[in-house]
C-alpha positions as CSV (number, residue, x, y, z in Angstrom):
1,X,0.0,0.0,0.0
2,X,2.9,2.7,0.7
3,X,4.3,1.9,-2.6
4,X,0.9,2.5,-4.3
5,X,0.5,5.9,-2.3
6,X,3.6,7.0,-3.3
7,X,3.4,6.6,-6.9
8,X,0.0,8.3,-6.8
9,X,1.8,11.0,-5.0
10,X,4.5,11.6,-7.3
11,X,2.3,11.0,-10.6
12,X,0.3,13.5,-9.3
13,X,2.8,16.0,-8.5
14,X,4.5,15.8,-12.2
15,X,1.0,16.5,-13.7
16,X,0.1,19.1,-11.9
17,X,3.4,21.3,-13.0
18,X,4.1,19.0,-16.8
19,X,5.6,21.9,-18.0
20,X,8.3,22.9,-15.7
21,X,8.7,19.8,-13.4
22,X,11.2,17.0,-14.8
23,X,9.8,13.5,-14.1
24,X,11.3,12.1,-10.8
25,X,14.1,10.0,-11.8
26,X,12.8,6.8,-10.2
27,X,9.0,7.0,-11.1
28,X,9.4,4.5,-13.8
29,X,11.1,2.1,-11.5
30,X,8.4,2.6,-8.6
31,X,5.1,2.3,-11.0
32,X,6.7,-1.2,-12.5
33,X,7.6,-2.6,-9.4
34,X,4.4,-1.5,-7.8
35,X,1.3,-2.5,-10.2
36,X,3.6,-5.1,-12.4
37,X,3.7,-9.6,-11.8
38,X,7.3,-9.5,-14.2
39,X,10.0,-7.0,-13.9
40,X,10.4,-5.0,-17.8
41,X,13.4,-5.6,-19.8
42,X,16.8,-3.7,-18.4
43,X,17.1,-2.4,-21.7
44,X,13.2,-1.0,-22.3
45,X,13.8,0.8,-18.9
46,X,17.2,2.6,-19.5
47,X,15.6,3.6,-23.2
48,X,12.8,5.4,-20.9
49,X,15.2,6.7,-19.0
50,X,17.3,8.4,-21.4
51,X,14.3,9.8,-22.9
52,X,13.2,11.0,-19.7
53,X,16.4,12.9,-18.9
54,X,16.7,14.2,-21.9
55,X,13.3,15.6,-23.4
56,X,12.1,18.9,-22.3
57,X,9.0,19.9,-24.6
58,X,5.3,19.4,-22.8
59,X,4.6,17.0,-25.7
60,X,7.8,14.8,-24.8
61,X,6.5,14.4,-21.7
62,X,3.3,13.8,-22.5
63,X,4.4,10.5,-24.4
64,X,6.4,9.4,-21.2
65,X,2.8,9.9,-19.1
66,X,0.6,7.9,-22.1
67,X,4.0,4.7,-21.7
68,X,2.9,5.3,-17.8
69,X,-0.4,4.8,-18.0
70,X,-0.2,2.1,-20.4
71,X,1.6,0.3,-17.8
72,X,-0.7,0.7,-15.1
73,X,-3.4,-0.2,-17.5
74,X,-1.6,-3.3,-18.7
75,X,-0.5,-4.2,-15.0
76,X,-4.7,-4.3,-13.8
77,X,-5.5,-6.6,-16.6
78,X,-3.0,-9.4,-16.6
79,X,-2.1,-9.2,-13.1
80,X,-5.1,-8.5,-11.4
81,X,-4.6,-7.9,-8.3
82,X,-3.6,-5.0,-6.1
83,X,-6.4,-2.2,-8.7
84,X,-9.2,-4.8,-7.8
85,X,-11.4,-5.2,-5.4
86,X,-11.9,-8.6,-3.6
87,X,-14.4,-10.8,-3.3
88,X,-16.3,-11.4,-0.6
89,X,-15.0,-14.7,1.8
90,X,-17.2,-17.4,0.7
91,X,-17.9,-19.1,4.0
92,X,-17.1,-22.9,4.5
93,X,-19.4,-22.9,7.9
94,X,-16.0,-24.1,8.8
95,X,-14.9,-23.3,13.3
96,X,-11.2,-23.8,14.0
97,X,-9.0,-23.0,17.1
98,X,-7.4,-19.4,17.0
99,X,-6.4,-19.1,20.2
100,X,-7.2,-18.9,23.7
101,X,-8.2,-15.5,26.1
102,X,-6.4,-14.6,29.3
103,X,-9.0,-14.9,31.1
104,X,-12.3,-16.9,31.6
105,X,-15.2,-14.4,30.7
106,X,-19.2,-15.2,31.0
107,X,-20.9,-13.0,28.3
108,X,-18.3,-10.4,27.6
109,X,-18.5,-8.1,24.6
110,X,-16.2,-8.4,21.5
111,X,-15.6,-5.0,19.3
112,X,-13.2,-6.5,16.2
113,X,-10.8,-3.3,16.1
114,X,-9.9,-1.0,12.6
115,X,-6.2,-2.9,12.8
116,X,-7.6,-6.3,13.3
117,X,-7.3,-7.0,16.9
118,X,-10.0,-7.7,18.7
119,X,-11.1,-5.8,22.2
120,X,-12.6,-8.5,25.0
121,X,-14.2,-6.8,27.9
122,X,-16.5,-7.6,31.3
123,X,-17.5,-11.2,32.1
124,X,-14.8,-11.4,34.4
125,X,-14.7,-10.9,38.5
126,X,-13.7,-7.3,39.4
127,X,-10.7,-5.6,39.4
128,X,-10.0,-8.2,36.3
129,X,-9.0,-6.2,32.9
130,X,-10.0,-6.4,30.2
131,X,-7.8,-8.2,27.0
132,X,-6.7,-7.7,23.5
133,X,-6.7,-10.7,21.1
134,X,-5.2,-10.8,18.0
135,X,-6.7,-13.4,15.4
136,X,-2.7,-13.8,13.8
137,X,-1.0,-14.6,16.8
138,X,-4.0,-16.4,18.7
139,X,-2.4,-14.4,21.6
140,X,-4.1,-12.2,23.9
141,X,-3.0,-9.7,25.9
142,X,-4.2,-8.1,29.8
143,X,-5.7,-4.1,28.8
144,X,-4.6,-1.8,32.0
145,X,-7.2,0.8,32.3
146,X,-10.1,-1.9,31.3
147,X,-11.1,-3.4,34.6
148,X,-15.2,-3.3,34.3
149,X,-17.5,-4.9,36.5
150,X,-20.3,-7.7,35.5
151,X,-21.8,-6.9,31.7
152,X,-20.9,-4.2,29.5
153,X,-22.3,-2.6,25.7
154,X,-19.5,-1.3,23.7
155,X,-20.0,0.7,20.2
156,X,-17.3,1.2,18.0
157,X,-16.9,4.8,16.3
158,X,-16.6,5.7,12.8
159,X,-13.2,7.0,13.9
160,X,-12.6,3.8,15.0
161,X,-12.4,4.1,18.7
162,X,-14.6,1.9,21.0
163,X,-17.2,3.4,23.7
164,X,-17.5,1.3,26.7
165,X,-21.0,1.6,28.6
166,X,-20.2,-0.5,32.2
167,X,-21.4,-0.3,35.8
168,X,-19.5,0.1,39.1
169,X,-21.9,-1.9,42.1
170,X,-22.1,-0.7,45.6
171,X,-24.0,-1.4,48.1
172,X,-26.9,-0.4,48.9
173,X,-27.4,-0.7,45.3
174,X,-28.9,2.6,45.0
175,X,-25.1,4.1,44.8
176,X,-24.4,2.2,41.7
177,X,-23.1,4.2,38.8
178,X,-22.8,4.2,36.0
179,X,-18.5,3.7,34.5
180,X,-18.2,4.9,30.7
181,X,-15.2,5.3,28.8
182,X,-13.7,5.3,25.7
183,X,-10.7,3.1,24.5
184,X,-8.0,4.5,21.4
185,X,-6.7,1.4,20.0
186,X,-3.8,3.5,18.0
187,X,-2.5,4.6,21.5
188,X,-4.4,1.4,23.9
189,X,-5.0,4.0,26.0
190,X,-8.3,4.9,28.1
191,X,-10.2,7.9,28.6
192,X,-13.3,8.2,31.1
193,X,-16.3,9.7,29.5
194,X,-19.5,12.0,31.0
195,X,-20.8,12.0,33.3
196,X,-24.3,10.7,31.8
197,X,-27.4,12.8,32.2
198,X,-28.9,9.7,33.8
199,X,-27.8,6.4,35.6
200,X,-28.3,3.2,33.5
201,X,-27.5,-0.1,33.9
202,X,-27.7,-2.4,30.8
203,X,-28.5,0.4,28.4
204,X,-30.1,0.1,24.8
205,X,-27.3,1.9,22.5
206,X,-27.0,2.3,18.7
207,X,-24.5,4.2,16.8
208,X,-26.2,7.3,14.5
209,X,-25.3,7.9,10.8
210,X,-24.4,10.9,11.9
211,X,-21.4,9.4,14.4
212,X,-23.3,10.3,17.0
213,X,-24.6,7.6,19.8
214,X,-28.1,7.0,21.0
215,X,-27.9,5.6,24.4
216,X,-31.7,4.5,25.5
217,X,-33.7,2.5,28.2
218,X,-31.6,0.5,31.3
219,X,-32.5,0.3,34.8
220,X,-31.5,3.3,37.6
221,X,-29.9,0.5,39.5
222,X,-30.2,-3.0,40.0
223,X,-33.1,-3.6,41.5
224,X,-34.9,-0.5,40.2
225,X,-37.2,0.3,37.7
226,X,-36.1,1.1,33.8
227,X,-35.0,4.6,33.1
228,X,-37.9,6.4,30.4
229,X,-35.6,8.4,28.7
230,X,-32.9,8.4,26.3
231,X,-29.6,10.8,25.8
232,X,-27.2,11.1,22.8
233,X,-23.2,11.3,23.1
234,X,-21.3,13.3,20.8
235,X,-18.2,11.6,20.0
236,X,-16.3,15.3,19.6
237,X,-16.6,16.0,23.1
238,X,-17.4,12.7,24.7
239,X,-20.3,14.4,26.1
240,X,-24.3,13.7,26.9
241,X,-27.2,15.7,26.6
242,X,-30.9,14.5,26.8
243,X,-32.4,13.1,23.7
244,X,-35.6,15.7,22.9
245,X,-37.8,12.9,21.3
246,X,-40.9,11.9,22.9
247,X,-40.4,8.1,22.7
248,X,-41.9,5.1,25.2
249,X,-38.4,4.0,25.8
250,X,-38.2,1.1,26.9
251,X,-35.9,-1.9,28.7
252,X,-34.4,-4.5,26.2
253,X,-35.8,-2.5,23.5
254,X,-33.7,-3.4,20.1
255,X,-32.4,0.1,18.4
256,X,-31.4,-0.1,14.8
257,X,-29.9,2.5,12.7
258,X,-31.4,2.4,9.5
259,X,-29.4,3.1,6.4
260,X,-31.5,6.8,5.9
261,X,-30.7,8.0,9.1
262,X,-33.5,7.3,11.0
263,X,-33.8,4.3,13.7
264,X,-35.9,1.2,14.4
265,X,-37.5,0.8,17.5
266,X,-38.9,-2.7,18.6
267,X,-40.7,-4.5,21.5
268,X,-39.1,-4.1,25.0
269,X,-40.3,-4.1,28.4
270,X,-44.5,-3.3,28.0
271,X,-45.3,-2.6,31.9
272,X,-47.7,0.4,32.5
273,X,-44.9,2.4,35.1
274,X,-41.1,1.6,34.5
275,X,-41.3,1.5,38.6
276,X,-43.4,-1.1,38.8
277,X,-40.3,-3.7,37.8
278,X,-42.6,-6.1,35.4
279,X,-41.3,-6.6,32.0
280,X,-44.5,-8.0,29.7
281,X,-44.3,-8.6,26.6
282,X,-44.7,-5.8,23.7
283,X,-45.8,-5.6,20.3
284,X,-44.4,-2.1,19.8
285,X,-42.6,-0.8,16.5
286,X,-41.9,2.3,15.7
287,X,-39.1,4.6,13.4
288,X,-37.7,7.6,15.2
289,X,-36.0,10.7,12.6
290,X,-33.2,12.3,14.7
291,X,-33.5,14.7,12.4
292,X,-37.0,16.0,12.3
293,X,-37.8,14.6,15.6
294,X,-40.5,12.5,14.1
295,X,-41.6,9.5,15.4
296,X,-43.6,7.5,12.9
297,X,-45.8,4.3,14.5
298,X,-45.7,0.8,12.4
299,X,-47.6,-1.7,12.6
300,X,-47.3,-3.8,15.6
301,X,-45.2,-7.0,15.2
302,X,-47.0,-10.5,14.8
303,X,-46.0,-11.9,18.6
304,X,-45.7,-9.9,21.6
305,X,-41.5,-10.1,22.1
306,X,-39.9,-8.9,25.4
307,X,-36.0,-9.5,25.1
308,X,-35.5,-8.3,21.1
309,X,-32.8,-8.5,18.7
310,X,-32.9,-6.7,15.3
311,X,-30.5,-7.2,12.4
312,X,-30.6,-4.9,8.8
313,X,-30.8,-7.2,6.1
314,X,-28.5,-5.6,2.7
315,X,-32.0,-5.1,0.9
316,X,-32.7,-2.6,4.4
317,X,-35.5,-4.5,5.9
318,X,-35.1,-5.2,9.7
319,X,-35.5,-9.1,10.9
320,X,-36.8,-9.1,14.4
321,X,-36.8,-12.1,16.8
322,X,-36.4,-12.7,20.6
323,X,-33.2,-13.4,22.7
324,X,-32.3,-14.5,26.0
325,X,-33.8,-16.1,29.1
326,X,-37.3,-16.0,28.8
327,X,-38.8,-18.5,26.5
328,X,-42.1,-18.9,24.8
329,X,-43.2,-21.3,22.9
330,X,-43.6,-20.0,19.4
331,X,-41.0,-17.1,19.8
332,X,-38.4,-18.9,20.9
333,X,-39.9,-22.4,20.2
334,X,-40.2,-25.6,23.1
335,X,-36.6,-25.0,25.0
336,X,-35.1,-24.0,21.6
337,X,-36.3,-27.1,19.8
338,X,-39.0,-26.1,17.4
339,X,-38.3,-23.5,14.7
340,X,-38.3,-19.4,15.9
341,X,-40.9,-17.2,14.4
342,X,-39.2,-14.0,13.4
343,X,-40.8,-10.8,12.3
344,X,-39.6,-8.9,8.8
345,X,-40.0,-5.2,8.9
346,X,-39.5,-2.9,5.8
347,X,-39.1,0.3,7.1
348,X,-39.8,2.2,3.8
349,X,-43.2,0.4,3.2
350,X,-43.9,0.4,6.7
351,X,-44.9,-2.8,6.3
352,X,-44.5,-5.7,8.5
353,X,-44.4,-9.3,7.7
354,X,-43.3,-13.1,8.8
355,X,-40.0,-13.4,8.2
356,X,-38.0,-16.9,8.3
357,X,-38.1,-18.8,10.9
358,X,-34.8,-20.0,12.7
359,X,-34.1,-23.4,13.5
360,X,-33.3,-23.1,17.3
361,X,-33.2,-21.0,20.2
362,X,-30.1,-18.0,18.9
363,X,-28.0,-16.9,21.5
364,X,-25.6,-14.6,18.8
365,X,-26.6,-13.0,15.3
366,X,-24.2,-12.0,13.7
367,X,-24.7,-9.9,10.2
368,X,-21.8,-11.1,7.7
369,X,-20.6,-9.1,4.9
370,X,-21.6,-11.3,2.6
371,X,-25.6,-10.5,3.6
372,X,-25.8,-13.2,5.4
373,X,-26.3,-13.7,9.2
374,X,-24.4,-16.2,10.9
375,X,-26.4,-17.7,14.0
376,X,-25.4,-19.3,17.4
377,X,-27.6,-20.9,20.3
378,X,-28.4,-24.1,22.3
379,X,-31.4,-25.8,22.9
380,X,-32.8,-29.0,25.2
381,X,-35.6,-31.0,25.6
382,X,-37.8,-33.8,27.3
383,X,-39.8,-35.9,24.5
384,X,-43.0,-33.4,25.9
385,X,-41.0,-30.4,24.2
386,X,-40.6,-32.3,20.9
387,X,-43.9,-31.4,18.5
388,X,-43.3,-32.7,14.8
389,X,-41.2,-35.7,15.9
390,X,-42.5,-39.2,16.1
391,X,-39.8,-41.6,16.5
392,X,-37.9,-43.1,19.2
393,X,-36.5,-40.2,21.7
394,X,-34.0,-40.3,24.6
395,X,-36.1,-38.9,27.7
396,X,-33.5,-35.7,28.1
397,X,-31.1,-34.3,25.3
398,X,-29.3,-31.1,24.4
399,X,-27.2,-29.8,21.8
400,X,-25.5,-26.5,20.6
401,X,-25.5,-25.3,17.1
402,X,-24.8,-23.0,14.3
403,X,-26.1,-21.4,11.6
404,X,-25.9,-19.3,8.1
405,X,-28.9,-17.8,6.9
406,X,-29.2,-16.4,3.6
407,X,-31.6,-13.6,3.5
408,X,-32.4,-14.2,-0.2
409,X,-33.3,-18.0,0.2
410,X,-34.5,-18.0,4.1
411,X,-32.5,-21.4,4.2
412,X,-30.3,-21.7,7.1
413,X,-27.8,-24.4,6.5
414,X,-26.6,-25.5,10.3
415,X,-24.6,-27.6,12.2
416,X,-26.3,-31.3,12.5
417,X,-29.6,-32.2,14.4
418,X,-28.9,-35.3,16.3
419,X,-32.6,-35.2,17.1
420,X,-33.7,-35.4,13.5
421,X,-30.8,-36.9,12.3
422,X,-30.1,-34.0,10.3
423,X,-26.8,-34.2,8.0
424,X,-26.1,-30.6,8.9
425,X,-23.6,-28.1,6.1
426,X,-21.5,-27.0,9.0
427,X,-19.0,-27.9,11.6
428,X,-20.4,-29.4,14.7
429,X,-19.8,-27.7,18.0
430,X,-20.4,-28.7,21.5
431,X,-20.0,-24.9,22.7
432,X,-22.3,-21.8,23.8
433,X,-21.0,-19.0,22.1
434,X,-21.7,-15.3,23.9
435,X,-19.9,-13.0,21.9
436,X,-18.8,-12.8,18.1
437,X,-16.8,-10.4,16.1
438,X,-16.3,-10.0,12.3
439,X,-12.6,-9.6,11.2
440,X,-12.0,-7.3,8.3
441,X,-11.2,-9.6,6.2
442,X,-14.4,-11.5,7.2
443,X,-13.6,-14.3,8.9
444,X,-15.6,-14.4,12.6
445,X,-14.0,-14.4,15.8
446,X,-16.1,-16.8,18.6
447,X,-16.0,-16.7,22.1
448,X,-18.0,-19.1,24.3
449,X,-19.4,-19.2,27.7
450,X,-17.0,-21.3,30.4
451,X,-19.9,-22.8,31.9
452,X,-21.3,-24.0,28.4
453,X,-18.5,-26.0,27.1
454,X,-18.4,-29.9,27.0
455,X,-14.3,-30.2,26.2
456,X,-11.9,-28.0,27.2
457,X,-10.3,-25.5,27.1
458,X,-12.7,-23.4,28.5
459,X,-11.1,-20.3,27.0
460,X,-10.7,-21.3,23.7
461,X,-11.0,-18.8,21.1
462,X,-12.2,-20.0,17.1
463,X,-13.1,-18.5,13.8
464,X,-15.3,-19.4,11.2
465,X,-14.4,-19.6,7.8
């Protein structure tokens, strides 16, 4: 890449000033050896050279720029390579060992960093740091400065730092505050942020097209009632100010920042008063303008959904499904066993749809950039749990399993289904994965739950391919 920018530099340079400015001695030598699979003849070379040296009309000069060009011209098409693009990693559904963290962690957060590293945080008993792994070592390295307590959200900037939305317990739980703070990876250095407009614990957060970030929802404390409001952190100060938009925020609302600008809000906690500490189930959609201000209603989704996930599909429609603890039978299927019903919401029609249902319980969605999602989760069962299944059944089972759905198709092609006897496209795995991060050159970094993992190590870090 430094060889490419500096021939761009010095081609531009000579065009700008053709008619005074000899042609750097060497610029021949550096566009070949940049853009060209052979080396040209000695001979060709020195001929250029002497020509170079010794011309000193415009139009001589202009001949040397057409050889140039024709060079850089001839290079893209039989060599191919560094003027094209790439194509997207064609996944294998493939999981192999990359390494292994420094520390056990149950549910941290990965944030895959701008230089390939990847940033592991929280999980871990305090006063424990925080750890950088990097994917081509499979080392991973303590983070001074990172030591957050129980679970943590973490955004990633468009300049490519990371903003770290923790919680620092006390007791009575009532002085619990809120820790936030952003993380430089070109320095691994740490800066607090704030202080927030209002204490939240497990925040809703999505990053605006505009850099800035939407931070929604969570509870006061621990054993409080959600927080109704919502506050926006500008990434040029690193500091909050109350969102203005009249919005039924909500606990475990999903918040999705729509290609236009605008973001999607869906289901979350549904009680009457955020104080009254009961989370029902919601069937509220809605699309909020930062902009304008405006908040336009949808139409509400099929199933009432309390924990929600939302993932933008490449066409820009939203897929909608529930996450987490509590189950219900056709949102999250028997125990994970029978198929989840999703919801599909196109936020241009306004429009909202079934949308393909997902083999198992999903612990991890993870959008590729391909347009696919890859999928992750774990289910179990008594024979009760099992609905469209008529054969011989052990009394208990469980399994873990992955999953690549293509948008296009709705086929997911998974992992196998001992249960069904599936012949499954991808790798078995006997592991709960919590957290998942896509690499630039899209491979997926995995990280699963200690407590989830048949074989050891319990640390183990893999990537799909």
């Amino acid at each position: 890449m430094t060889a490419n920018r500096d021939r761009d530099l010095a081609l531009g340079a000579w065009f700008d000033d053709i008619a005074t400015a000899p042609a750097p001695s060497d610029l021949l030598d550096r566009v070949v050896s940049a853009t060209s699979p052979r080396r040209p003849r000695p001979g060709w070379l020195a001929t250029m050279r002497v020509r170079q040296e010794t011309a000193v009309s415009a139009p001589a000069r202009l001949a040397v720029i057409l050889v140039v060009l024709a060079a850089l011209a001839g290079a893209a098409l039989l060599a191919g390579s560094r003027l094209v693009t790439t194509e997207p990693l064609r996944y294998q559904g493939i999981l192999e060992p990359a390494g292994q963290l420094a520390t056990l962690r149950d549910q941290p957060a990965a944030i895959a960093l701008v230089d390939g590293r990847v940033l592991v945080l929280g999980g871990a008993a305090a006063g424990v740091p925080g750890e950088i792994f990097d994917p081509a070592t499979g080392h991973s390295t303590a983070l001074a400065g990172s030591e957050f307590q129980g679970p943590v959200r973490a955004v990633r900037l468009h300049d490519g730092r990371v903003v770290v939305f923790g919680w620092t317990s006390n007791e009575p739980t009532s002085l619990g505050r809120p820790d936030v703070r952003v993380f430089d990876p070109s320095t691994n250095a740490w800066a607090q942020v704030g202080p927030m407009t209002s204490p939240r614990f497990e925040p809703s957060i999505a990053l605006l097209k505009d850099g800035r970030v939407l931070v929604a929802g969570g509870y006061a404390n621990q054993e409080a009632g959600w927080v109704e409001s919502a506050e926006i952190l500008d990434p040029a100060t690193m500091t909050f100010a109350p969102a203005p938009w009249k919005v039924p925020w909500r606990e475990w609302q999903a918040m999705v920042a729509l290609d236009d600008g605008r973001v999607l809000l869906a289901g979350g906690c549904g009680a009457a008063r955020a104080s009254d500490q009961v989370c029902d189930r919601t069937t509220y959609l809605s699309i909020l303008d930062p902009s304008s201000g405006v908040v336009q209603a949808l139409p509400a989704m099929l199933l009432p959904r309390r924990q929600v996930a939302a993932v933008p599909f490449a066409d820009g429609k939203v897929l909608v499904f529930s996450i987490g603890r509590y189950l219900d039978v056709k949102v999250m299927g028997h125990n994970g066993v029978d198929p989840v019903m999703t919801d599909l919401v196109d936020p241009r029609a306004g429009t909202v749809t079934p949308g393909p249902s997902l083999p198992h319980t999903v612990s991890t969605i993870t959008p590729l950039p391909d347009g696919q999602l890859l999928l992750t989760g774990s289910w179990q069962f008594t024979r009760s749990t099992v609905s469209d299944f008529t054969g011989p059944l052990p009394q208990t089972a469980e399994d873990r399993w992955i999953g690549i759905l293509d948008p296009r198709s709705g086929i997911t092609r998974t992992s196998p289904d001992p249960i069904r006897a599936g012949q499954g496209d991808l790798t078995d795995t006997d592991r709960v994965y919590s957290a998942t991060a896509v690499l630039g050159d899209g491979r997926v970094v995995l990280i699963g739950d200690p407590d989830q993992v048949d074989n050891p190590p319990a640390n183990l870090v893999e990537i799909l391919r």
